[in-house]
N, CA, C and O atoms as a GROMACS GRO file, in nm:
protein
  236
    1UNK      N    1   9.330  10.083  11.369
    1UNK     CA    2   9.370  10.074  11.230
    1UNK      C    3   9.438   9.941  11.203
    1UNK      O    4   9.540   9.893  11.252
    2UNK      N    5   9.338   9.888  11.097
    2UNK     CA    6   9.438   9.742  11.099
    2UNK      C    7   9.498   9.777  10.919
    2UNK      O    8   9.444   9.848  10.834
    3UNK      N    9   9.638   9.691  10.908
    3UNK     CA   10   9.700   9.732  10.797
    3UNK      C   11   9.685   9.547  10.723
    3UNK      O   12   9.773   9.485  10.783
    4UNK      N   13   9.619   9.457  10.634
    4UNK     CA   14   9.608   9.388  10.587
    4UNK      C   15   9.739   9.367  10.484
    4UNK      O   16   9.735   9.253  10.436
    5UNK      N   17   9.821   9.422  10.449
    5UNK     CA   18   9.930   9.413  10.368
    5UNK      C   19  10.071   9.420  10.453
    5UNK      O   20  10.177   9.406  10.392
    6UNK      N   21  10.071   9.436  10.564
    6UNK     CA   22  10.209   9.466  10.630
    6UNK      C   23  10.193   9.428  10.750
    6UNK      O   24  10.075   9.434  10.784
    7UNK      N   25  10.273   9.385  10.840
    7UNK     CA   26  10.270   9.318  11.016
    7UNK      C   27  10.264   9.481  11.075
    7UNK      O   28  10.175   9.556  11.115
    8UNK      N   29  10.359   9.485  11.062
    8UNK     CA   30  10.412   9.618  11.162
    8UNK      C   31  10.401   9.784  11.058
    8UNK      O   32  10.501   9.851  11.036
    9UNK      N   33  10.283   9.817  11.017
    9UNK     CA   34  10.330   9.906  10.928
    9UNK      C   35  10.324  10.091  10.949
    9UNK      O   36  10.233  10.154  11.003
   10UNK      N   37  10.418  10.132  10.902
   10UNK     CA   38  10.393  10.291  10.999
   10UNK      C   39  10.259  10.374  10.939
   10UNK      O   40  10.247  10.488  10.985
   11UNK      N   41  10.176  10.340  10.862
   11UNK     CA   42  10.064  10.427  10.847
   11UNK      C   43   9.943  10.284  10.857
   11UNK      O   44   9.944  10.180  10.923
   12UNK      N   45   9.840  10.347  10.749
   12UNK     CA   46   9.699  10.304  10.792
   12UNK      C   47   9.700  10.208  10.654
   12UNK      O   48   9.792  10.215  10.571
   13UNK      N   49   9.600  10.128  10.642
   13UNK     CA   50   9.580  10.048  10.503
   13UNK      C   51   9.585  10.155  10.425
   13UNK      O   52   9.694  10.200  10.391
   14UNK      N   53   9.470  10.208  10.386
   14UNK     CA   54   9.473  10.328  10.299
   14UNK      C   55   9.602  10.431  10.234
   14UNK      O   56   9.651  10.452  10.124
   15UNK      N   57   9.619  10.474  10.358
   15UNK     CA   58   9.783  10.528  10.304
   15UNK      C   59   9.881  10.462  10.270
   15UNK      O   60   9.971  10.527  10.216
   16UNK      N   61   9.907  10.278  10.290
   16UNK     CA   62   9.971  10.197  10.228
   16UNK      C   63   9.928  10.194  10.061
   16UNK      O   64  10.014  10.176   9.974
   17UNK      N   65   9.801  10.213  10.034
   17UNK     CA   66   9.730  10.196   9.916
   17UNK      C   67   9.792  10.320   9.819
   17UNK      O   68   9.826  10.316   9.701
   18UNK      N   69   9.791  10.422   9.906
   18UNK     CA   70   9.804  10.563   9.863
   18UNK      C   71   9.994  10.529   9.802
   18UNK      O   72  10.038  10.531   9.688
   19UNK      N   73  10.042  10.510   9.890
   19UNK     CA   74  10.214  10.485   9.873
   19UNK      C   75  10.214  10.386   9.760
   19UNK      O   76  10.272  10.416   9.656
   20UNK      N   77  10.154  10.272   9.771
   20UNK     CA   78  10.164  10.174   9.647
   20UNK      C   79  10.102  10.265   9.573
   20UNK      O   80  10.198  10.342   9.569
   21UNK      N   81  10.018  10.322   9.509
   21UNK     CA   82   9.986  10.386   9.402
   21UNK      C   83  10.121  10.490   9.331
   21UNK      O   84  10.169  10.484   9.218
   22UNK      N   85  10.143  10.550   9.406
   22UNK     CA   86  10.283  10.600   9.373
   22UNK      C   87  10.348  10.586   9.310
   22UNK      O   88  10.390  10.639   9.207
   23UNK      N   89  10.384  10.437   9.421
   23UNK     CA   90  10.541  10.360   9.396
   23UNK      C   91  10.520  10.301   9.211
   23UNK      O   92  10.625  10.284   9.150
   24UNK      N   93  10.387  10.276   9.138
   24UNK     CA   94  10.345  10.193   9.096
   24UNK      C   95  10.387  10.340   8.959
   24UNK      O   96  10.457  10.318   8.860
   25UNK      N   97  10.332  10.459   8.984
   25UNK     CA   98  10.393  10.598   8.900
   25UNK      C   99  10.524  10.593   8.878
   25UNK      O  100  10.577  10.630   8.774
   26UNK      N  101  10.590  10.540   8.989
   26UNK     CA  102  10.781  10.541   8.923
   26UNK      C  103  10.847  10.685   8.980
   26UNK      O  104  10.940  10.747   8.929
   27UNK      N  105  10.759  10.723   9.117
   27UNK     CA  106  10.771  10.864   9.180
   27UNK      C  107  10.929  10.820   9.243
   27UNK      O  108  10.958  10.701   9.256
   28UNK      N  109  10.994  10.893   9.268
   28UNK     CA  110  11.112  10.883   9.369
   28UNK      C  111  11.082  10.883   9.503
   28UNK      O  112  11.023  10.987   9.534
   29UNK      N  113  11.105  10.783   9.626
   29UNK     CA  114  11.104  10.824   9.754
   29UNK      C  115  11.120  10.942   9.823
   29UNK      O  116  11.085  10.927   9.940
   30UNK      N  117  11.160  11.055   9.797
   30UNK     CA  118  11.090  11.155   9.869
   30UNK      C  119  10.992  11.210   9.830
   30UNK      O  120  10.935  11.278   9.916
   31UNK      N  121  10.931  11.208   9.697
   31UNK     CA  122  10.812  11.269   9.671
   31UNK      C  123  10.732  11.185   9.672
   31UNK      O  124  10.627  11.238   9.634
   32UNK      N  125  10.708  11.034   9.703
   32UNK     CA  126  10.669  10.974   9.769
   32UNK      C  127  10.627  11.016   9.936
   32UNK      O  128  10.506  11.024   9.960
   33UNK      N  129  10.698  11.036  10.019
   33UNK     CA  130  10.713  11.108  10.116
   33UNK      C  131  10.649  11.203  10.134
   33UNK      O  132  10.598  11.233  10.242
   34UNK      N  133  10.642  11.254  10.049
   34UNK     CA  134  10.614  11.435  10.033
   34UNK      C  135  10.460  11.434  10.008
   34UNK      O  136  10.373  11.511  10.049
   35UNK      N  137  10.453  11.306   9.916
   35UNK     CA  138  10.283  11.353   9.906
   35UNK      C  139  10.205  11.263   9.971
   35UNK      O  140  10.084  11.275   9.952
   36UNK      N  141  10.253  11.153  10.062
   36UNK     CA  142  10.159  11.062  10.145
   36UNK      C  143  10.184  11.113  10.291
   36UNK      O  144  10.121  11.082  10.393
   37UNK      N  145  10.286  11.194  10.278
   37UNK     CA  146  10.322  11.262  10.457
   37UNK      C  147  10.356  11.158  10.529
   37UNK      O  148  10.285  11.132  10.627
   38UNK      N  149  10.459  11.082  10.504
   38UNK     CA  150  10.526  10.959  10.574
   38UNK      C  151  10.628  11.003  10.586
   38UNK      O  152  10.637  11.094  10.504
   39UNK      N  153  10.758  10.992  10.668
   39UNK     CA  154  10.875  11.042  10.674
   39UNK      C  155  10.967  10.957  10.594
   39UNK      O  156  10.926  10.841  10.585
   40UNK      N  157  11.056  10.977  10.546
   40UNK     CA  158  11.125  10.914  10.461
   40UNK      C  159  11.173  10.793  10.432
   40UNK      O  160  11.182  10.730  10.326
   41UNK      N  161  11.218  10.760  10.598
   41UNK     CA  162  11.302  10.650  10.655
   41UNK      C  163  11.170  10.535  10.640
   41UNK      O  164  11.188  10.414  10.628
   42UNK      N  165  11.066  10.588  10.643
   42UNK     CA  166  10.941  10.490  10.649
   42UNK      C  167  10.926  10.418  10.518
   42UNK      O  168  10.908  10.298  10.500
   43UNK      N  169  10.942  10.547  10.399
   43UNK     CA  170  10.869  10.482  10.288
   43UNK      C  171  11.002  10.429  10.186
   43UNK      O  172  10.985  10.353  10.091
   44UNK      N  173  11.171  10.500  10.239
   44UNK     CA  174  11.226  10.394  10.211
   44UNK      C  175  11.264  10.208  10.234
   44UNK      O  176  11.304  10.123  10.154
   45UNK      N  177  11.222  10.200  10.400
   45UNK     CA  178  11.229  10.086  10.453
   45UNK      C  179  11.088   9.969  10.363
   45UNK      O  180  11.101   9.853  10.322
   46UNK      N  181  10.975  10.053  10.361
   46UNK     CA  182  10.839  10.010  10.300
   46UNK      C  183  10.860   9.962  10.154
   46UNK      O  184  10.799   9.856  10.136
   47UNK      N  185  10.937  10.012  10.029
   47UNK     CA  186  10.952  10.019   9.914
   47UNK      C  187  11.057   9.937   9.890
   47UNK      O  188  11.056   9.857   9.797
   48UNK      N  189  11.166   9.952   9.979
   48UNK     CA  190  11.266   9.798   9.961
   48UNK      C  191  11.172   9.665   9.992
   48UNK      O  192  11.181   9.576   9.908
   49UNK      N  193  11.082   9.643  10.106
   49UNK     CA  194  11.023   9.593  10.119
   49UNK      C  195  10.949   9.483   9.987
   49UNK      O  196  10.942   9.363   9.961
   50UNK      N  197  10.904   9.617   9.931
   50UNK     CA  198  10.816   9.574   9.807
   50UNK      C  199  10.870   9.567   9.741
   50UNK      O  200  10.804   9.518   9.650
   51UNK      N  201  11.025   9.593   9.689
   51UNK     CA  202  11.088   9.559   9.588
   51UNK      C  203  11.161   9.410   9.594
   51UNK      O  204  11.198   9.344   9.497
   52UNK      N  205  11.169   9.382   9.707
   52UNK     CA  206  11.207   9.223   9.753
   52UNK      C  207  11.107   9.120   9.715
   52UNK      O  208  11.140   9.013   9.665
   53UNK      N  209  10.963   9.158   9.744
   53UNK     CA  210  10.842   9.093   9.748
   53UNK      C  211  10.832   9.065   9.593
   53UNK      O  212  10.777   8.972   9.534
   54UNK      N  213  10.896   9.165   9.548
   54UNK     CA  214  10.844   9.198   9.342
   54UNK      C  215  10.959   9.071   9.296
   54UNK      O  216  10.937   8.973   9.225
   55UNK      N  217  11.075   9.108   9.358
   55UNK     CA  218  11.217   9.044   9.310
   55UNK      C  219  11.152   8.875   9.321
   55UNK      O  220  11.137   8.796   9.227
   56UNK      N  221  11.120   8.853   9.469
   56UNK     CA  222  11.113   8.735   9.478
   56UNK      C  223  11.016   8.645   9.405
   56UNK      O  224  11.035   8.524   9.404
   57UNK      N  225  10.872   8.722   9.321
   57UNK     CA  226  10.710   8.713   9.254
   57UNK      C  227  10.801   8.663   9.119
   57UNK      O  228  10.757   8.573   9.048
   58UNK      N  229  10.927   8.727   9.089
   58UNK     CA  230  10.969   8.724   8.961
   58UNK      C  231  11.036   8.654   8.948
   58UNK      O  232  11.052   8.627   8.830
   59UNK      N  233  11.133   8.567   9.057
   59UNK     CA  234  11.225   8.475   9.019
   59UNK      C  235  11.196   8.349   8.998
   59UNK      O  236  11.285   8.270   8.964
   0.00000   0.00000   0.00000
Protein backbone atom coordinates (compact mmCIF):
# COMPACT_ATOMS: atom_id res chain seq x y z
CA UNK A 1 0.00 0.00 0.00
CA UNK A 2 1.57 3.10 -1.05
CA UNK A 3 -0.02 6.41 0.55
CA UNK A 4 0.85 9.43 -2.14
CA UNK A 5 -0.33 12.22 0.33
CA UNK A 6 1.52 11.32 3.61
CA UNK A 7 5.31 9.76 4.41
CA UNK A 8 4.40 7.66 7.21
CA UNK A 9 0.63 7.27 7.14
CA UNK A 10 -1.53 4.85 9.43
CA UNK A 11 -4.06 3.69 6.73
CA UNK A 12 -4.13 3.17 2.88
CA UNK A 13 -4.47 6.11 0.13
CA UNK A 14 -8.03 5.45 -0.13
CA UNK A 15 -8.94 5.64 3.45
CA UNK A 16 -6.81 8.88 3.59
CA UNK A 17 -9.31 9.99 0.75
CA UNK A 18 -12.17 8.59 2.79
CA UNK A 19 -10.91 10.77 6.12
CA UNK A 20 -10.32 13.89 3.90
CA UNK A 21 -13.79 13.60 2.64
CA UNK A 22 -15.05 13.88 6.09
CA UNK A 23 -12.78 16.22 7.44
CA UNK A 24 -13.95 18.40 4.35
CA UNK A 25 -18.10 17.64 5.99
CA UNK A 26 -16.93 19.51 9.24
CA UNK A 27 -17.49 15.85 11.05
CA UNK A 28 -15.79 15.93 14.57
CA UNK A 29 -12.75 13.56 15.12
CA UNK A 30 -14.34 10.80 16.60
CA UNK A 31 -16.94 10.31 14.17
CA UNK A 32 -14.39 10.69 11.92
CA UNK A 33 -12.90 7.71 13.63
CA UNK A 34 -15.94 5.98 13.90
CA UNK A 35 -16.75 5.88 10.36
CA UNK A 36 -13.24 5.34 8.60
CA UNK A 37 -12.27 2.75 11.56
CA UNK A 38 -8.99 4.57 12.39
CA UNK A 39 -8.36 4.93 16.03
CA UNK A 40 -8.52 8.23 17.25
CA UNK A 41 -5.03 9.17 18.17
CA UNK A 42 -4.49 8.55 14.30
CA UNK A 43 -7.03 10.78 12.83
CA UNK A 44 -6.37 13.38 15.45
CA UNK A 45 -2.51 13.48 14.77
CA UNK A 46 -3.63 13.26 10.66
CA UNK A 47 -6.16 16.38 10.84
CA UNK A 48 -3.78 18.70 12.82
CA UNK A 49 -1.61 17.71 10.19
CA UNK A 50 -3.94 19.07 7.58
CA UNK A 51 -4.91 21.86 9.44
CA UNK A 52 -1.20 23.17 9.48
CA UNK A 53 -0.88 22.34 5.71
CA UNK A 54 -4.41 24.57 5.26
CA UNK A 55 -2.95 27.31 7.85
CA UNK A 56 0.23 27.46 6.04
CA UNK A 57 -1.77 27.37 1.89
CA UNK A 58 -3.45 30.47 3.57
CA UNK A 59 -0.88 32.62 4.95
Amino acid sequence: MINNYDKHPPTSEARFKHIIHLFVEDLPASKIAELSRVILVSINNLLLKIRCRLAHFCA
